[in-house]
C-alpha positions, 0 to 999 in steps of 0.5 A: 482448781478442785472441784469444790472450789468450782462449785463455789465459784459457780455458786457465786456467780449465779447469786451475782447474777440473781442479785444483778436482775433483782437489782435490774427488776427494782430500778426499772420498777422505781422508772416505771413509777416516777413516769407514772408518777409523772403523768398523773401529776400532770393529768390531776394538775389539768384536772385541777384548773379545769375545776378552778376554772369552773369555780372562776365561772361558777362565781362570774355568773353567781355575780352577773345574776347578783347584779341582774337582779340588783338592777330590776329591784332597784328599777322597780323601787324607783318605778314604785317610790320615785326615791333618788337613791334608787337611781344610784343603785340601777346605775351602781349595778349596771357597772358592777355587771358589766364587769361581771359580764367582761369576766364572763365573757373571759371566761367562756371564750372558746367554750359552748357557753360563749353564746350564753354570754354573748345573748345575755351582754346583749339582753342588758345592752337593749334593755340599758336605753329604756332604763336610763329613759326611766331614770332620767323621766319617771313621769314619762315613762309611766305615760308610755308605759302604764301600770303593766310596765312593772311586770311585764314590759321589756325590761322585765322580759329581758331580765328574765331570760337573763336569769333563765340562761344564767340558771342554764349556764350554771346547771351545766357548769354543776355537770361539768364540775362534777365529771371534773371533779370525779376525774380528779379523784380518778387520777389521784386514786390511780397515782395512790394504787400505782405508788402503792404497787411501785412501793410493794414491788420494791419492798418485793425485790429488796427483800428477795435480794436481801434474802438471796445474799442472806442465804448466801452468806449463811451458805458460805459460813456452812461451807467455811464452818465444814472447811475449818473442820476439815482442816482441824481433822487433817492437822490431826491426822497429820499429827498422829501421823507424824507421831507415829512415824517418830515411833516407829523411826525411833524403834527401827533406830533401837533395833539398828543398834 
């Protein structure tokens, strides 16, 4: 084989080789980008629910404190007008928080607020018989406690360390929402940075390869460019060649004759 042709084919195979890890370098690049991919789903995808399940709570205990209150304004209407219609209102938010208290029991199963739940089901559960003695005996009831009973008795202490652990629950469900939150645009900020890289690198080595075969190919055009005139120059030189052979074996025929 010539030695150009040599040359040509090593030529070749160093810019299939180069192409080959250019092409290696993109794909493992595109791997390594759907594997991070995939673990930043799945981390923005816990972080997520974690953030719903704090809203789920945040709104539990909005509704418990809703109630809670609901309760003492309706006690203490009937404690001050004697209206039936408040006895209604008591009994009617005592169930709805007891639903709300179910839910936040739910909700904070196997959480530092569980114990928050469990003291405030159990303030409503030992201030339940007093209300319902009211509800049933007002007249009673102001016998056995007199005028300092709207403010100050049972119910009303218990009502207010209600609304105090509630307040307490919710304050840590703020911070806990916002390290929630703040990770969850930590992950998706990450997912964004990374594609962004994946994407540069592979628009990176596309262009290398694409450059590479473009080089390529402008070099095999020269090669082929510079073969052409050396072929056209050799034709020529064949035909003043044969040209002048045909002289001179014409001349050396007149002679001979």
């Amino acid at each position: 084989m010539p030695e150009g042709a040599r040359s040509a084919e090593r030529r070749r195979r160093s810019v299939n080789r180069l192409a080959i890890a250019l092409l290696a370098a993109a794909a493992l690049l595109l791997l390594s980008g759907l594997a991070a991919a995939a673990i930043s789903a799945a981390r923005i995808d816990r972080d997520t629910e974690a953030v719903t399940q704090t809203l789920q709570l945040r709104a539990a205990i909005y509704a418990v404190g809703s109630y809670n209150e609901r309760v003492e304004t309706a006690r203490r209407g009937y404690l001050i007008a004697g209206d039936p219609r408040f006895i209604a209102a008591v009994r009617r938010s005592n169930a709805l928080m007891a639903g709300a208290l179910r839910d936040l029991t739910r909700l904070t199963a196997g959480t530092e607020q569980a114990a928050r739940a469990t003291e405030i089901a159990r303030l409503r559960d030992a201030r339940l018989p007093r209300i319902e003695r009211l509800l049933r005996d007002r007249t009673s009831y102001l016998v056995s406690f007199p005028a300092a009973s709207l403010y100050d008795d049972e119910i009303v202490n218990s009502t207010r360390q209600t609304r105090r652990l509630l307040e307490a629950m919710d304050a840590a469900e703020m911070r806990e929402l916002a390290t929630r939150s703040a990770a969850r645009r930590d992950a998706l900020r990450q997912f964004s940075l990374f594609g962004l890289a994946c994407a540069l690198g592979l628009i990176g080595l596309v262009a290398a390869a694409v450059q590479l075969v473009h080089r390529y190919n402008r070099e095999l055009d020269a090669a082929q460019a510079r073969l052409r005139r050396a072929n056209e120059g050799l034709e020529e030189a064949v035909s003043t060649r044969t040209r002048e052979l045909k002289r001179a074996n014409a001349e050396i025929q007149r002679f001979a004759y």
